[in-house]
PDB file of N, CA, C and O in Angstrom:
ATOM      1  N   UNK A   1      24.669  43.979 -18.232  1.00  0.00           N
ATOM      2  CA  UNK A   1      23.270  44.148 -18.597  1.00  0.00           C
ATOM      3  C   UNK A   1      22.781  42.840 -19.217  1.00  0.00           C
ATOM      4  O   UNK A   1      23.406  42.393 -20.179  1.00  0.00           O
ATOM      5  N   UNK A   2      21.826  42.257 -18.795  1.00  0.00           N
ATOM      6  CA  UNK A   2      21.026  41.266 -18.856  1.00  0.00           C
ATOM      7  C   UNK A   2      19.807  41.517 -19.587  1.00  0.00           C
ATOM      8  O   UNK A   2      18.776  41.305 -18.949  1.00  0.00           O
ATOM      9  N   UNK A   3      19.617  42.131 -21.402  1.00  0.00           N
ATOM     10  CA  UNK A   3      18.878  42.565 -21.524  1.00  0.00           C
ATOM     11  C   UNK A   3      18.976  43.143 -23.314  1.00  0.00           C
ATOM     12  O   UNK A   3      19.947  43.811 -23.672  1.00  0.00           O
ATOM     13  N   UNK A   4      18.153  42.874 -24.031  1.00  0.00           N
ATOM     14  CA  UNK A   4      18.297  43.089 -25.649  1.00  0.00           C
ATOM     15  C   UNK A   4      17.313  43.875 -25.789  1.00  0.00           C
ATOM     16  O   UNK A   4      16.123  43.601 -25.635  1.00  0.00           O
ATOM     17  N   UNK A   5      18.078  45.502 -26.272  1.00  0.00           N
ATOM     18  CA  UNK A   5      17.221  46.518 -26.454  1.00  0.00           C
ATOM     19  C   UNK A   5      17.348  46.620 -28.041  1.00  0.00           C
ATOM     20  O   UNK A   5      18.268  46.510 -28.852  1.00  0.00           O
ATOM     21  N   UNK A   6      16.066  46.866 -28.088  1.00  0.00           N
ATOM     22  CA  UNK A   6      16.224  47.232 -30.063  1.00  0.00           C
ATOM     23  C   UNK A   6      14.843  48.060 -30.386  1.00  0.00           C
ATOM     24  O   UNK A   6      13.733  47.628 -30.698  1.00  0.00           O
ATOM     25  N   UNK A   7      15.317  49.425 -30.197  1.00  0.00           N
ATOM     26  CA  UNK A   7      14.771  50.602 -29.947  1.00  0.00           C
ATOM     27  C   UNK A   7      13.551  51.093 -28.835  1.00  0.00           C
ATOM     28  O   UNK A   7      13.902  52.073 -28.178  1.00  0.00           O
ATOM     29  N   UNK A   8      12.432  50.668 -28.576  1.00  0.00           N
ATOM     30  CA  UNK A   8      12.193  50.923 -27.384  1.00  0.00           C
ATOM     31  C   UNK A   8      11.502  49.844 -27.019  1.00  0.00           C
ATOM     32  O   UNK A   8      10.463  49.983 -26.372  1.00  0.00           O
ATOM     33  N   UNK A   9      11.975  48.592 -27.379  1.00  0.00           N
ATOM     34  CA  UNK A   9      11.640  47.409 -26.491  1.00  0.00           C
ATOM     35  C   UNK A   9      13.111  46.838 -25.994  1.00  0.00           C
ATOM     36  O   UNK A   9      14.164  46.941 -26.622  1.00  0.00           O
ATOM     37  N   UNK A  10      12.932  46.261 -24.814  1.00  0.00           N
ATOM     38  CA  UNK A  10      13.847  45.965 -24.079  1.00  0.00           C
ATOM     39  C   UNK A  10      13.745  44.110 -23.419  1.00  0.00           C
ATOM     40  O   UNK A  10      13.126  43.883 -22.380  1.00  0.00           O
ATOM     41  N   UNK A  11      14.335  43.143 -24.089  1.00  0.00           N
ATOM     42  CA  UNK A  11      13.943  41.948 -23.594  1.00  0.00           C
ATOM     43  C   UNK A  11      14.933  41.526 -22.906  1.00  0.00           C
ATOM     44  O   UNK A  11      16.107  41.827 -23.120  1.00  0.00           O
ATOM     45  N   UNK A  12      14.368  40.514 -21.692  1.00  0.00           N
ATOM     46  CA  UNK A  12      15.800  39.701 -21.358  1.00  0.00           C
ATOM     47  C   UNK A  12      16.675  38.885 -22.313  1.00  0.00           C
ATOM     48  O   UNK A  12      16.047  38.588 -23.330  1.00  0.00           O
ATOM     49  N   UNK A  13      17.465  38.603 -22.303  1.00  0.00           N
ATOM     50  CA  UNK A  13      18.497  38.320 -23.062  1.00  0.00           C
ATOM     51  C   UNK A  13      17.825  36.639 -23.124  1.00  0.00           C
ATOM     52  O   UNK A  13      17.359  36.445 -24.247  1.00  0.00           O
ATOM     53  N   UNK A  14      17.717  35.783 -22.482  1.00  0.00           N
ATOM     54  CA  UNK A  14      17.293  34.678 -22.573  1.00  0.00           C
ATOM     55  C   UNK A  14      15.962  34.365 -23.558  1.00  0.00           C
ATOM     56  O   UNK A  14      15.947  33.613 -24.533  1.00  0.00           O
ATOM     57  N   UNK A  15      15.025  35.038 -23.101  1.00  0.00           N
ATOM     58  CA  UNK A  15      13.648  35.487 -23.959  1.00  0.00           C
ATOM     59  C   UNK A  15      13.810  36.051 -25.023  1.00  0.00           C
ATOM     60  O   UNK A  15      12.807  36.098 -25.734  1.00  0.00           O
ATOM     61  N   UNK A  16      14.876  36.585 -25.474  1.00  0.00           N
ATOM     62  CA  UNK A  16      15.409  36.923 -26.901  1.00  0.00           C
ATOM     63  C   UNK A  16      15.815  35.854 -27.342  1.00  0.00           C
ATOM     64  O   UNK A  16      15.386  35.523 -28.447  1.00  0.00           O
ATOM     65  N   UNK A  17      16.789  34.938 -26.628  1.00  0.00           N
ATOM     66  CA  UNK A  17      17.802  33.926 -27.425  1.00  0.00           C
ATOM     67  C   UNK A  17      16.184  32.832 -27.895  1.00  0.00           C
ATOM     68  O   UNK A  17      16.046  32.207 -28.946  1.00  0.00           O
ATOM     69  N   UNK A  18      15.384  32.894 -26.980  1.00  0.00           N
ATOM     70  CA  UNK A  18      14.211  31.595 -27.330  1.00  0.00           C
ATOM     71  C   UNK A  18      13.406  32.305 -28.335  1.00  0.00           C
ATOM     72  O   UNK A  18      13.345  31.681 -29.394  1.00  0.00           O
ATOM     73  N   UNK A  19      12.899  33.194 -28.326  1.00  0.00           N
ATOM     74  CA  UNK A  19      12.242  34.233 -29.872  1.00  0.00           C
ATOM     75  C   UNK A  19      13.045  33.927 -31.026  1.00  0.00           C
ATOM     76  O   UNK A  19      12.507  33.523 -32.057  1.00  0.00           O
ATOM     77  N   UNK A  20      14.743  34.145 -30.907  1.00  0.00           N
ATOM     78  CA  UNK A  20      15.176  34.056 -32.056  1.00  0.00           C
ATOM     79  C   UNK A  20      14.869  32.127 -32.625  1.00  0.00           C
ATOM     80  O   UNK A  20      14.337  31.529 -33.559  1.00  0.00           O
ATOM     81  N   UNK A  21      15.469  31.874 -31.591  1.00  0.00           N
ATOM     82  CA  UNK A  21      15.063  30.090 -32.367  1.00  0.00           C
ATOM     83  C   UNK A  21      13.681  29.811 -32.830  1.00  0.00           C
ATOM     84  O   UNK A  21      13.669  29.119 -33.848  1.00  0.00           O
ATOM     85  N   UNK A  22      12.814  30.062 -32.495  1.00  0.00           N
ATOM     86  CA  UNK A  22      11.241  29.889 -32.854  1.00  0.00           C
ATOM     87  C   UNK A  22      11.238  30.954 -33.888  1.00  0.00           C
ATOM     88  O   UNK A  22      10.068  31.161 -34.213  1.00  0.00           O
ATOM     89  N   UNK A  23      11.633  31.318 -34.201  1.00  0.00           N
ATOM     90  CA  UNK A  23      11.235  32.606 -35.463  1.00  0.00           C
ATOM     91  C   UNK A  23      12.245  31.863 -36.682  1.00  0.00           C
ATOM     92  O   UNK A  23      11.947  32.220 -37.822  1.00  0.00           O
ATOM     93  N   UNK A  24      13.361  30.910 -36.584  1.00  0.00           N
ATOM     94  CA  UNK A  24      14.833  30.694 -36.975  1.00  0.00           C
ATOM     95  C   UNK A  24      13.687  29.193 -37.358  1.00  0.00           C
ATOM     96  O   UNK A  24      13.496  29.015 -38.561  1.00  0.00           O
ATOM     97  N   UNK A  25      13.016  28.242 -36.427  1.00  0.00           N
ATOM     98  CA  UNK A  25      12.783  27.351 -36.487  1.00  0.00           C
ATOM     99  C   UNK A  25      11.233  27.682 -37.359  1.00  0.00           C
ATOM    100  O   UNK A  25      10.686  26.637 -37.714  1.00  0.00           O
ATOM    101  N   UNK A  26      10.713  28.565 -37.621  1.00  0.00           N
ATOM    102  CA  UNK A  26       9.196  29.125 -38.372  1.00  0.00           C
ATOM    103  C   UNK A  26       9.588  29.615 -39.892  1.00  0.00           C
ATOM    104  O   UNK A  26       8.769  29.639 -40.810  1.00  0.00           O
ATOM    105  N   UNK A  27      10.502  29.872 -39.975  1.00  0.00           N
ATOM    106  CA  UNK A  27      11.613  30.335 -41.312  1.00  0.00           C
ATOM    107  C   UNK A  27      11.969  28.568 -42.155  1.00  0.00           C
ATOM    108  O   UNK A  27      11.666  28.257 -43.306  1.00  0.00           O
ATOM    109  N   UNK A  28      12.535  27.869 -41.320  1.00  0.00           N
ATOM    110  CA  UNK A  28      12.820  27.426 -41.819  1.00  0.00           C
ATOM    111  C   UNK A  28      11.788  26.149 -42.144  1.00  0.00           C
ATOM    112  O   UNK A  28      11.982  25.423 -43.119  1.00  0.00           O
ATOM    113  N   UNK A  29      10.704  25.961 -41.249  1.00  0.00           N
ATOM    114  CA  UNK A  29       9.529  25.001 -41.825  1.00  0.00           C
ATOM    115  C   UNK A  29       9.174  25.267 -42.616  1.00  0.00           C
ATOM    116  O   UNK A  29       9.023  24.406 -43.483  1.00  0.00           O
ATOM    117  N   UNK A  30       8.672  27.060 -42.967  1.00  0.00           N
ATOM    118  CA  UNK A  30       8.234  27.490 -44.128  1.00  0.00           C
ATOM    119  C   UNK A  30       8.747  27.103 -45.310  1.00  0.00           C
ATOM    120  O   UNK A  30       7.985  26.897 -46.255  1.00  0.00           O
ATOM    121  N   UNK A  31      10.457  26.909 -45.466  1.00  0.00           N
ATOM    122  CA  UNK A  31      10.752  26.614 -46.318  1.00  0.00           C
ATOM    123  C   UNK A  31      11.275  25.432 -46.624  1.00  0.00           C
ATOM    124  O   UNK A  31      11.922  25.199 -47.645  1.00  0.00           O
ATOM    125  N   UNK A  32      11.017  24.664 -45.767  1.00  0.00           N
ATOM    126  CA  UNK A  32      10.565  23.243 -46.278  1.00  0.00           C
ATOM    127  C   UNK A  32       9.818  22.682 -46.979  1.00  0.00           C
ATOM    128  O   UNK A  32       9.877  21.913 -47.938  1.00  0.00           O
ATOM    129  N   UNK A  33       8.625  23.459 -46.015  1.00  0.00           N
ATOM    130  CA  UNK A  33       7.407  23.537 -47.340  1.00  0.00           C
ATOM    131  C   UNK A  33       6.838  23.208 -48.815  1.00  0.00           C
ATOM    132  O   UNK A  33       6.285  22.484 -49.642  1.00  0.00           O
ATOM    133  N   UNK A  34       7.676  24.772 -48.262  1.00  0.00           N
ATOM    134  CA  UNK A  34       7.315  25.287 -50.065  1.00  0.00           C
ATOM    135  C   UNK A  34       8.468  24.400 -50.841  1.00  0.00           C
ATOM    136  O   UNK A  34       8.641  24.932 -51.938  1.00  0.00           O
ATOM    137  N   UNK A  35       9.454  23.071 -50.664  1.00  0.00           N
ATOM    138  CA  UNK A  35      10.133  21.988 -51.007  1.00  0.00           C
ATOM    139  C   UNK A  35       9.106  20.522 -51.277  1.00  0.00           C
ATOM    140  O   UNK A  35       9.052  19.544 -52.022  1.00  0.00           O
ATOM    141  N   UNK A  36       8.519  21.018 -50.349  1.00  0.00           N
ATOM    142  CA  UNK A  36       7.401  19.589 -50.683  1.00  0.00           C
ATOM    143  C   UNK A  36       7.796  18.725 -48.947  1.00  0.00           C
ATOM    144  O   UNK A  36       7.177  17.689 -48.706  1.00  0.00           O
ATOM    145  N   UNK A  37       8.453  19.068 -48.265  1.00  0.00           N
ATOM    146  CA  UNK A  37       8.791  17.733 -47.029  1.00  0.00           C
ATOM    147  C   UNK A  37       8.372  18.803 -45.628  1.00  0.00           C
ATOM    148  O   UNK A  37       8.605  20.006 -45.510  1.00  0.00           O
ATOM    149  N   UNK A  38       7.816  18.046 -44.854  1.00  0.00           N
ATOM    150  CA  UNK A  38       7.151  18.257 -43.433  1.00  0.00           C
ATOM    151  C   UNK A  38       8.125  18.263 -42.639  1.00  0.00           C
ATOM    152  O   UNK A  38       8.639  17.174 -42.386  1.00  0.00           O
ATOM    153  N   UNK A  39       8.506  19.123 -42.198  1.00  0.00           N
ATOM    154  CA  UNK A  39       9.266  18.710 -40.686  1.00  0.00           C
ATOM    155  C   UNK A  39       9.385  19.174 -39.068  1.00  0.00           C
ATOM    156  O   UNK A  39      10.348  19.505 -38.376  1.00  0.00           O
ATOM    157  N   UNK A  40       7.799  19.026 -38.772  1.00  0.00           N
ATOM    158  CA  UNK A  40       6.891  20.078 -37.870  1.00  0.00           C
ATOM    159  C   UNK A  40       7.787  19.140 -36.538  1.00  0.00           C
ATOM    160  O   UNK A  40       8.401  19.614 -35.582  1.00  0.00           O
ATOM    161  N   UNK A  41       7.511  17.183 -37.040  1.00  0.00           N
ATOM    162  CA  UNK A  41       7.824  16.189 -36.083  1.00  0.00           C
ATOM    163  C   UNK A  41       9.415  16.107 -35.730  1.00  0.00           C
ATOM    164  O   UNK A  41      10.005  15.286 -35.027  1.00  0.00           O
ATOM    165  N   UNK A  42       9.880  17.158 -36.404  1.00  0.00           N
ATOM    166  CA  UNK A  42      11.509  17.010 -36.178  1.00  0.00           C
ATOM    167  C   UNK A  42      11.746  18.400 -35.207  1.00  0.00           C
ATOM    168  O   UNK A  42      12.551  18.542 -34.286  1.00  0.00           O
ATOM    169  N   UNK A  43      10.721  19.398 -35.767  1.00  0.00           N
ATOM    170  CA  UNK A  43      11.285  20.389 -34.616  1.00  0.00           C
ATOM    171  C   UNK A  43      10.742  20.163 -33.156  1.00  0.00           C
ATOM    172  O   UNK A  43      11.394  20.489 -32.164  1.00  0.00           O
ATOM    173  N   UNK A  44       9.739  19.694 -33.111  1.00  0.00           N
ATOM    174  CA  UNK A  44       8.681  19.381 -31.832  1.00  0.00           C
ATOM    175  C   UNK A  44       9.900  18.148 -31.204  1.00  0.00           C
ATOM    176  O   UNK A  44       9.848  18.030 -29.980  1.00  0.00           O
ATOM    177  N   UNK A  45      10.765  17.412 -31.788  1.00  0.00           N
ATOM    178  CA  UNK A  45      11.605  16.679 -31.403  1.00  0.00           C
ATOM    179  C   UNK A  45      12.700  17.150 -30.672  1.00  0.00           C
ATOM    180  O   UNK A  45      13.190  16.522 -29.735  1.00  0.00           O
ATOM    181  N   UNK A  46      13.205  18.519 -31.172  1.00  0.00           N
ATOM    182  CA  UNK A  46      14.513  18.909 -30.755  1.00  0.00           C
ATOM    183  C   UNK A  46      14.170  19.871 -29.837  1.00  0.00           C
ATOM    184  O   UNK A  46      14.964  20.037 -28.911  1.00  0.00           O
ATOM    185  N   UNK A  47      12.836  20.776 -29.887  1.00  0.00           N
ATOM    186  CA  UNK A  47      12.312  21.503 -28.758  1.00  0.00           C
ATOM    187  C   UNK A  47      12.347  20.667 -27.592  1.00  0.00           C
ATOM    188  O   UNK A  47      12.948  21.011 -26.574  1.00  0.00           O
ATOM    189  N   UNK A  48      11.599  19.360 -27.721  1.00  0.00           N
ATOM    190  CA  UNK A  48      11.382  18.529 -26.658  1.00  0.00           C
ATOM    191  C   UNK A  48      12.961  17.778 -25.875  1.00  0.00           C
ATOM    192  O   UNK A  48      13.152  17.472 -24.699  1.00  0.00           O
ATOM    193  N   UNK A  49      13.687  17.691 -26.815  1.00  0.00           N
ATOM    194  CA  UNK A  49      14.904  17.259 -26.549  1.00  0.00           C
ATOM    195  C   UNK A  49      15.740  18.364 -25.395  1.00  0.00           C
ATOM    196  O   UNK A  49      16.355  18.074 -24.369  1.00  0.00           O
ATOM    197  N   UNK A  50      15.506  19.565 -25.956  1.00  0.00           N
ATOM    198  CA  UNK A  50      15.966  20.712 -25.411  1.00  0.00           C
ATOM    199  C   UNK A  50      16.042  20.824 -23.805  1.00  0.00           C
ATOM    200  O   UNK A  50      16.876  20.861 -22.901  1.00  0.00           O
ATOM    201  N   UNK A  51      14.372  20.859 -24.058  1.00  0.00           N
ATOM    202  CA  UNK A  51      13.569  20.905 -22.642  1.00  0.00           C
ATOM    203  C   UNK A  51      14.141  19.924 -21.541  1.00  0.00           C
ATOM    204  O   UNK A  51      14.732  20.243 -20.509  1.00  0.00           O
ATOM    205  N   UNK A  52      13.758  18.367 -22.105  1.00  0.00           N
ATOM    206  CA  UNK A  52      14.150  17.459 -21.288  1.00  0.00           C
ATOM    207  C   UNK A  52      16.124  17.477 -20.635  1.00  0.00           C
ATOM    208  O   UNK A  52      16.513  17.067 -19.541  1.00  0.00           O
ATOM    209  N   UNK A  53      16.864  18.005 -21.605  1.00  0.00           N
ATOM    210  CA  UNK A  53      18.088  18.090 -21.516  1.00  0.00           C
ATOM    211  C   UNK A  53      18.895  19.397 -20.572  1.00  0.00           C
ATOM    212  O   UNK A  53      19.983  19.360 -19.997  1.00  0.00           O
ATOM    213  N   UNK A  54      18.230  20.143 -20.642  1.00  0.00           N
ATOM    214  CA  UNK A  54      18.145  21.451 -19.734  1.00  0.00           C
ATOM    215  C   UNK A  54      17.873  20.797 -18.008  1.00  0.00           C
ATOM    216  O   UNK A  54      18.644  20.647 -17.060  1.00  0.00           O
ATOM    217  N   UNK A  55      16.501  20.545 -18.181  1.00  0.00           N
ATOM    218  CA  UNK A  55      16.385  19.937 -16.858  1.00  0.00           C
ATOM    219  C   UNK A  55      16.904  18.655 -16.187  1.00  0.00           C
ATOM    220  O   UNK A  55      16.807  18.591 -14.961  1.00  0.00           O
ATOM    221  N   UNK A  56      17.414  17.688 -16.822  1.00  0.00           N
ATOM    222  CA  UNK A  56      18.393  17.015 -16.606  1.00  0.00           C
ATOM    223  C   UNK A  56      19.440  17.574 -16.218  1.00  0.00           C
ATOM    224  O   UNK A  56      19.572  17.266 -15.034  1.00  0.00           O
ATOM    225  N   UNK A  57      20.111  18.103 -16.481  1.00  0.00           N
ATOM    226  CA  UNK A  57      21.260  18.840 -16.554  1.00  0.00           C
ATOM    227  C   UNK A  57      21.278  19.633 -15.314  1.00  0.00           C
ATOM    228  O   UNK A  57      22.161  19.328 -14.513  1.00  0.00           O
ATOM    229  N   UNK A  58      20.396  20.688 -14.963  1.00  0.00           N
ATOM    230  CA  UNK A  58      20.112  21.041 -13.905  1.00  0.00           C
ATOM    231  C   UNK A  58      19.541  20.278 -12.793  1.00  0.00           C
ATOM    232  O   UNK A  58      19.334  21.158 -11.957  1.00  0.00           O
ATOM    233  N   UNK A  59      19.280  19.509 -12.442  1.00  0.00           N
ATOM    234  CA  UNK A  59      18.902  18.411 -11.893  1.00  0.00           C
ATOM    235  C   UNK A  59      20.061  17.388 -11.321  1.00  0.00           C
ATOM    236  O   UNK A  59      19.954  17.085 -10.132  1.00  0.00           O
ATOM    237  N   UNK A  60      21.131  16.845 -12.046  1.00  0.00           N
ATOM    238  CA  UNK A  60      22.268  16.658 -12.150  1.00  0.00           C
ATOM    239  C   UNK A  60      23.077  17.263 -11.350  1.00  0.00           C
ATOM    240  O   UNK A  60      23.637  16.624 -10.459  1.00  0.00           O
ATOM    241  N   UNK A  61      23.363  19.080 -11.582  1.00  0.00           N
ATOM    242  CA  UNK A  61      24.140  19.488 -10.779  1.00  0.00           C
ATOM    243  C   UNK A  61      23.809  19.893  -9.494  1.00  0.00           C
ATOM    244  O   UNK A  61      24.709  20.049  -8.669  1.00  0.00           O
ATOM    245  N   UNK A  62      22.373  20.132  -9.135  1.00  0.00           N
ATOM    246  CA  UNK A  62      22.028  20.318  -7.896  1.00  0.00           C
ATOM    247  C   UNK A  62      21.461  18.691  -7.067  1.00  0.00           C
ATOM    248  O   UNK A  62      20.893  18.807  -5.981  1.00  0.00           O
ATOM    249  N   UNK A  63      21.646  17.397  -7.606  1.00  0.00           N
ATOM    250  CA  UNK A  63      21.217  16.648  -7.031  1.00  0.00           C
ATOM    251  C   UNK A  63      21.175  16.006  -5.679  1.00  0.00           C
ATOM    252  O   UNK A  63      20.471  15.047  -5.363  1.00  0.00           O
ATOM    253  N   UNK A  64      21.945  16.601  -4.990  1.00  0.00           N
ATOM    254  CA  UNK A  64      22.107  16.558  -3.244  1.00  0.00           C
ATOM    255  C   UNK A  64      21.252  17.424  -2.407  1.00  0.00           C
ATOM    256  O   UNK A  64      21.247  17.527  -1.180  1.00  0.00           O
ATOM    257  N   UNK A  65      20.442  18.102  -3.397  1.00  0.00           N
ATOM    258  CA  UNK A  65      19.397  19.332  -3.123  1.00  0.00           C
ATOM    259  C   UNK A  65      17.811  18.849  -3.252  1.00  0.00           C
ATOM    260  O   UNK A  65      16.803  19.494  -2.961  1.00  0.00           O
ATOM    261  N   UNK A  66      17.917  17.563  -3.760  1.00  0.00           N
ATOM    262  CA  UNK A  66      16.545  16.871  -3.990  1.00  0.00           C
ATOM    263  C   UNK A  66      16.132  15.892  -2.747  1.00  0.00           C
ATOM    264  O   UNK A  66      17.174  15.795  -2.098  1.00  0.00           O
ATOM    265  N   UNK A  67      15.410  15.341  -2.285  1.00  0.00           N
ATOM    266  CA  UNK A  67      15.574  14.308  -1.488  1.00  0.00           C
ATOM    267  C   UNK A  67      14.294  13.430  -1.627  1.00  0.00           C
ATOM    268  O   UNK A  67      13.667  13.063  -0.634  1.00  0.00           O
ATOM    269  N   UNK A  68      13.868  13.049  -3.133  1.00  0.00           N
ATOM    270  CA  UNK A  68      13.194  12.585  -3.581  1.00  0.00           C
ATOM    271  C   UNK A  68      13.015  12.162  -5.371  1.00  0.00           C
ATOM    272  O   UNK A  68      13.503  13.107  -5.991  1.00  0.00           O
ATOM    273  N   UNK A  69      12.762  11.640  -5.848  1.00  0.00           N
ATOM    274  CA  UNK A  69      12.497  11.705  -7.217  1.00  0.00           C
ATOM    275  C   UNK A  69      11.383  12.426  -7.756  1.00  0.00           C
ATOM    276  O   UNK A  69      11.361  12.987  -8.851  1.00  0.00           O
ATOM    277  N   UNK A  70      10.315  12.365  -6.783  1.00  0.00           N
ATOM    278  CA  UNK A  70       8.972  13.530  -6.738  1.00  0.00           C
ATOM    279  C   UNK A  70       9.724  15.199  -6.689  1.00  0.00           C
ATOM    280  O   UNK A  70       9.581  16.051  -7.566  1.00  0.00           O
ATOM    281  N   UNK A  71      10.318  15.308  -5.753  1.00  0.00           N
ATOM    282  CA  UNK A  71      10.993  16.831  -5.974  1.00  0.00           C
ATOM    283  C   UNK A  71      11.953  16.868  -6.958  1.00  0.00           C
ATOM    284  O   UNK A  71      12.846  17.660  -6.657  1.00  0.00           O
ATOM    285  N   UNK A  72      12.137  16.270  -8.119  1.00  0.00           N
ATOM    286  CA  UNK A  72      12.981  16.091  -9.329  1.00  0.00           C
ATOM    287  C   UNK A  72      12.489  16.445 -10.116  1.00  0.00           C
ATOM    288  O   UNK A  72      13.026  17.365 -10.733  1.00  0.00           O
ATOM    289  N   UNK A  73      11.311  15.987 -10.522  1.00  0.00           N
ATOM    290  CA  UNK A  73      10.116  16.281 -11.415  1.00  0.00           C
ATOM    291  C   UNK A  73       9.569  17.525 -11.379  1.00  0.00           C
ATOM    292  O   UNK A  73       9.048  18.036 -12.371  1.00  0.00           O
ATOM    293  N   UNK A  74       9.682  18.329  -9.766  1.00  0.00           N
ATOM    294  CA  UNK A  74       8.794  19.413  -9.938  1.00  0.00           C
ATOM    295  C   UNK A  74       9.422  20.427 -10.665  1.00  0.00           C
ATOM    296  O   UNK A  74      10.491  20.856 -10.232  1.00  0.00           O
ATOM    297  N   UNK A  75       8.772  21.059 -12.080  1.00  0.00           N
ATOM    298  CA  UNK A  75       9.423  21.945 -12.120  1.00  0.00           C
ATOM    299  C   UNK A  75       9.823  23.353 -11.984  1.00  0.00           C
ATOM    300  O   UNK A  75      10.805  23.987 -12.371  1.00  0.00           O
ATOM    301  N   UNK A  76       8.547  23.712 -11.178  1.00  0.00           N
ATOM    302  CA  UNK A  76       7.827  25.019  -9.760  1.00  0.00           C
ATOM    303  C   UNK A  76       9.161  25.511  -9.698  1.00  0.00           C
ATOM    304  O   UNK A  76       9.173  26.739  -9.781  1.00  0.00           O
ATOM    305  N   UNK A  77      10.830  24.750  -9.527  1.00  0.00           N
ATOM    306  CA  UNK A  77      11.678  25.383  -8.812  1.00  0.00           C
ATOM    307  C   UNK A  77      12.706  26.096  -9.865  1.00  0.00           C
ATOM    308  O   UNK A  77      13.866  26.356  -9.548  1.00  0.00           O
ATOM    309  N   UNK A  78      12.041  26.443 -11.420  1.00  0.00           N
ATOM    310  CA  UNK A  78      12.507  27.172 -12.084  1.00  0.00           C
ATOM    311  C   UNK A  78      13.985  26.649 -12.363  1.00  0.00           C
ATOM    312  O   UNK A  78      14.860  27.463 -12.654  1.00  0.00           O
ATOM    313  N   UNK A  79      14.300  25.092 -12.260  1.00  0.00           N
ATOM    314  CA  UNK A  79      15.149  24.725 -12.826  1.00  0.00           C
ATOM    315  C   UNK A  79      15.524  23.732 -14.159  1.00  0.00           C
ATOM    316  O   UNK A  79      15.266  22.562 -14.440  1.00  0.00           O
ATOM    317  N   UNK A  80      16.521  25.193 -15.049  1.00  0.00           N
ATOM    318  CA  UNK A  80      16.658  24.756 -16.335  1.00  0.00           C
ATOM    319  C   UNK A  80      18.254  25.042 -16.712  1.00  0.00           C
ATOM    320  O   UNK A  80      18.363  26.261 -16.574  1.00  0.00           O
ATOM    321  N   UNK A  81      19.520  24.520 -17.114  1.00  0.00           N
ATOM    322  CA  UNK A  81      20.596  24.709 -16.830  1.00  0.00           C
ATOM    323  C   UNK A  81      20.497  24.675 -18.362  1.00  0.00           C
ATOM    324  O   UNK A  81      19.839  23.769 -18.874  1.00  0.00           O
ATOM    325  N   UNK A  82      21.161  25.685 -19.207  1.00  0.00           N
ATOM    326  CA  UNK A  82      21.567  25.619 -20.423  1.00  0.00           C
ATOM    327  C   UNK A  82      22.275  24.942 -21.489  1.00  0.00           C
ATOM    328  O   UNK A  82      22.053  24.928 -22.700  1.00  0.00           O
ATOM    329  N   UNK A  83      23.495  24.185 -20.545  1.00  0.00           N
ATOM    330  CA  UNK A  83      24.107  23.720 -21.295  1.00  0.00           C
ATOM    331  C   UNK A  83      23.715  21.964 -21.722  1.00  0.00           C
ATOM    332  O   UNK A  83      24.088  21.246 -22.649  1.00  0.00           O
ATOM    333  N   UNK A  84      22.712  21.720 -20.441  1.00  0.00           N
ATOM    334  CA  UNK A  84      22.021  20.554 -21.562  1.00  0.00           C
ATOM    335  C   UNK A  84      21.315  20.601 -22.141  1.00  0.00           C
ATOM    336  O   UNK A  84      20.968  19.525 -22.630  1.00  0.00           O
ATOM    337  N   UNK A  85      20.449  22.008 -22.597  1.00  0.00           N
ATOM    338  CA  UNK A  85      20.196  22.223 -23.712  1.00  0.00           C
ATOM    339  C   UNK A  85      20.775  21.497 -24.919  1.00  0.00           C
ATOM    340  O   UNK A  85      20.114  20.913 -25.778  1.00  0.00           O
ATOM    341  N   UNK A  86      22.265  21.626 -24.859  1.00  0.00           N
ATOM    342  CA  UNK A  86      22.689  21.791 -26.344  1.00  0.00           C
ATOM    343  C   UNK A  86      22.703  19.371 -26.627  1.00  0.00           C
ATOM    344  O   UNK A  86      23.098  18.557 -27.462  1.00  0.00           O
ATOM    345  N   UNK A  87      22.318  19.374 -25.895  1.00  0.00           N
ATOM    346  CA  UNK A  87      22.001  18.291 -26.370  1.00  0.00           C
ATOM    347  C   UNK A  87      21.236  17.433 -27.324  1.00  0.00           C
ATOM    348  O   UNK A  87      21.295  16.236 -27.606  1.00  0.00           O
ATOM    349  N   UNK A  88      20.199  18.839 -27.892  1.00  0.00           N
ATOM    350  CA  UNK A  88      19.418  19.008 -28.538  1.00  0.00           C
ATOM    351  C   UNK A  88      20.236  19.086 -30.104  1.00  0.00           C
ATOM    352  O   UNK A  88      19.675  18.800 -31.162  1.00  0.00           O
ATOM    353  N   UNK A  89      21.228  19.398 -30.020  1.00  0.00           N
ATOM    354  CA  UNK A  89      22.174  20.178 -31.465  1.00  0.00           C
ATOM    355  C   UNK A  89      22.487  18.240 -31.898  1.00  0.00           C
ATOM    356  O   UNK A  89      22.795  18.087 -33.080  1.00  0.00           O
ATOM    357  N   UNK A  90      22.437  17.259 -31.275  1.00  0.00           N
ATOM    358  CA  UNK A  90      22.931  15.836 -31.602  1.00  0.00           C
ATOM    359  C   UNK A  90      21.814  15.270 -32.378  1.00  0.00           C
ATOM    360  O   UNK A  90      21.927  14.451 -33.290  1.00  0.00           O
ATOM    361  N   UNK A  91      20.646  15.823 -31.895  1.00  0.00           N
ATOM    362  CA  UNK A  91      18.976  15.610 -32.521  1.00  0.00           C
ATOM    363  C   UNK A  91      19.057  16.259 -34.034  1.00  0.00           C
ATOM    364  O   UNK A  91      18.059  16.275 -34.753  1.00  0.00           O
TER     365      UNK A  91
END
């Protein structure tokens, strides 16, 4: 099952794992905050890091599947590979 039920909502498991970080990453600006230090430009950093690292990554392993640098870029073809995500965790 591909899927996080918690009583009568039912999410995909992926769309859960990205809720929890944005709720994890809204927690913890807040309490930066209320510390006195900003760090809106550090998460917008590691989101962005994320993003770019995912699709790299996926991109990477299907690259004999492209036959262009224009069809690399597109990202219409719903490709995002997870584990360069975590490239983001070095940020």
């Amino acid at each position: 099952m591909d899927a996080v039920i918690i009583g009568p909502l039912a999410l995909p498991a992926g769309t859960f794992v990205v809720l929890t970080g944005f709720f994890a990453a809204s927690l913890t600006s807040l309490w930066w905050q209320r510390r006195g230090q900003r760090i809106e430009a550090t998460l917008w950093l590691i989101a962005i890091t994320a993003v770019l690292g995912a699709r790299l990554a996926f991109v990477w392993r299907y690259q004999n599947q492209y036959d262009s640098w224009l069809a690399m870029l597109d990202i219409r073809d719903g490709g995002w590979w997870w584990p360069g995500a975590l490239v983001a965790l070095a940020v």
